[in-house]
C-alpha positions in Angstrom: 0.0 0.0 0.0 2.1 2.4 0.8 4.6 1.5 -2.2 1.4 2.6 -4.6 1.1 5.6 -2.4 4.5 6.8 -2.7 4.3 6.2 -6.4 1.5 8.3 -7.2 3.0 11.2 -5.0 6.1 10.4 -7.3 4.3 11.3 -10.6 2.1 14.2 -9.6 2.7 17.6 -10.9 5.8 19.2 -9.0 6.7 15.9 -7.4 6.3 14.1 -3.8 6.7 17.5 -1.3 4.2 19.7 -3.8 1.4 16.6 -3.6 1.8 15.6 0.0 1.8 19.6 1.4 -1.3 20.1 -0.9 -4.1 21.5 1.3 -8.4 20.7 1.3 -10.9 20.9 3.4 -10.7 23.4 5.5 -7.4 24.3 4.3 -5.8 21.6 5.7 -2.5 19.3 4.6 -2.4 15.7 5.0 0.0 15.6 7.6 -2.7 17.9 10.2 -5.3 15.5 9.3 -3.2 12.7 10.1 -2.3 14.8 13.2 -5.6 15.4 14.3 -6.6 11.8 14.0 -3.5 10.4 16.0 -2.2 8.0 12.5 1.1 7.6 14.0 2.2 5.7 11.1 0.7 8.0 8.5 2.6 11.0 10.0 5.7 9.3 10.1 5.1 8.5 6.3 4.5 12.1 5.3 7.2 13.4 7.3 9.6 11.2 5.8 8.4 12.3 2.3 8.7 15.7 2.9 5.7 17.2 4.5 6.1 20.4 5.9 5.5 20.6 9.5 4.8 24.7 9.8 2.3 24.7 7.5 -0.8 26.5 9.2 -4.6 25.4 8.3 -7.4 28.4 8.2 -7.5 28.7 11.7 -3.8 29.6 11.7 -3.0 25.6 13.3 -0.4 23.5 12.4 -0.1 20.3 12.9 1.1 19.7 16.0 -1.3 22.1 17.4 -3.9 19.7 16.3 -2.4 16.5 17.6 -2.5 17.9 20.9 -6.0 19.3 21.0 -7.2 16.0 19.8 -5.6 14.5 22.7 -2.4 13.2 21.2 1.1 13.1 22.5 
């Protein structure tokens, strides 16, 4: 799985860091959701790809802001 994953961050437009700090909802990167929903594993993934830590969602959040107000160490 996460083989495929990394593969398909390889080959989209302006590489792995440009796909993986790409926000959504709420203007949010994957790495805060993964944050907010305690995916230990997850995180470690994106953070080993690249993901930027100090990114801030629309609230002006970043990620480990959101780990701990969901309760996360």
């Amino acid at each position: 799985m996460h083989c495929r994953c990394v593969s398909t961050l390889e080959a989209a437009p302006g590489g792995v860091t440009a796909a993986i700090n790409q926000r959504f909802a709420r203007d949010a990167t994957a790495l805060q959701a993964a944050d907010s929903g305690g995916r230990v594993e997850a995180i470690q993934l994106l953070l080993d790809l690249g993901a930027d830590h100090s990114m801030r969602n629309d609230k002006g959040l970043m990620a480990l802001h959101l780990s701990a107000l969901g309760g996360h160490n």
